[in-house]
C-alpha angles and dihedrals in degrees: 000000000000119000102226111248089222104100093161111100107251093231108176117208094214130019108182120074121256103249124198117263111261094017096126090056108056117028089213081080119075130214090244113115124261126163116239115243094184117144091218097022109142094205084047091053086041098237118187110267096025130120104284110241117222114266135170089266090084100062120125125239116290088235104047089040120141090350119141114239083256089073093249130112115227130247118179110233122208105169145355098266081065096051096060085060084073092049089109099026093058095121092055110035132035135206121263114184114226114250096238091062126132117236087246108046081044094060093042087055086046090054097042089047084052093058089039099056086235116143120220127212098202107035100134102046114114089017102095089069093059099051094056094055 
C-alpha cells in the first residue's frame, strides 16, 4: 500500500455546515446555505448572537486543500485505461471508483490498483453481493 506524501496535519477551521437563516423554523426553507439579502436582516448586518455567514476566513491551507483524511487526494476512476494515469502520482492521489460501475469491471480495477501500488477508497464496495451467492 502506498504511504501518503502529505506529511502536513489537515486541521479544518470549521467542521458544521453552515446552515440558512430561518431554516429550523419553516420546513419550506431548506438547510442549504443562502446569503440573506435582507435590508434589516440581523445575520446580513453580522449582529452578535446571530447565525455566522460563510467568508473567506474559513478556507482551508493551500497545502492540505481538497485532501481525504487518509492523506490522499481523490481521482474518479472509470476504467482501467484511467487508473495507469496515477501510476506516478500514487503517493498523492488515490483511486475512487466511479458509482455506475459493473462488479466485474470494479474488481479488475481492484486487481490492477493492486499492481500499481494505487489505494482505493471504495474496494470493497459491490463485493459483498457476489460472495453470498
Amino acid at each position: 500500500m502506498a504511504v501518503p506524501l502529505l506529511d502536513k496535519k489537515i486541521i479544518k477551521k470549521r467542521v458544521t455546515k453552515f446552515t440558512r437563516h430561518q431554516s429550523d423554523r419553516f420546513v419550506s426553507v431548506k438547510a442549504n446555505w443562502r446569503r440573506p439579502k435582507g435590508i434589516d436582516s440581523r445575520v446580513r448586518r453580522k449582529f452578535k448572537g446571530c447565525t455566522l455567514m460563510p467568508n473567506i476566513g474559513y478556507g482551508s491551507d493551500k497545502k492540505t486543500r481538497h485532501f481525504l483524511p487518509n492523506g490522499f487526494k481523490k481521482f474518479l476512476v472509470h476504467n482501467v485505461e484511467e487508473l495507469e494515469v496515477l501510476m506516478m502520482h500514487n503517493r498523492k492521489y488515490c483511486a475512487e471508483i466511479a458509482h455506475n460501475i459493473s462488479t466485474k469491471k470494479r474488481k479488475d480495477i481492484v486487481e490492477r490498483a493492486a499492481q500499481l501500488d494505487v489505494a482505493v477508497t471504495n474496494k470493497l464496495a459491490r463485493l459483498r453481493s457476489q460472495e453470498d451467492e
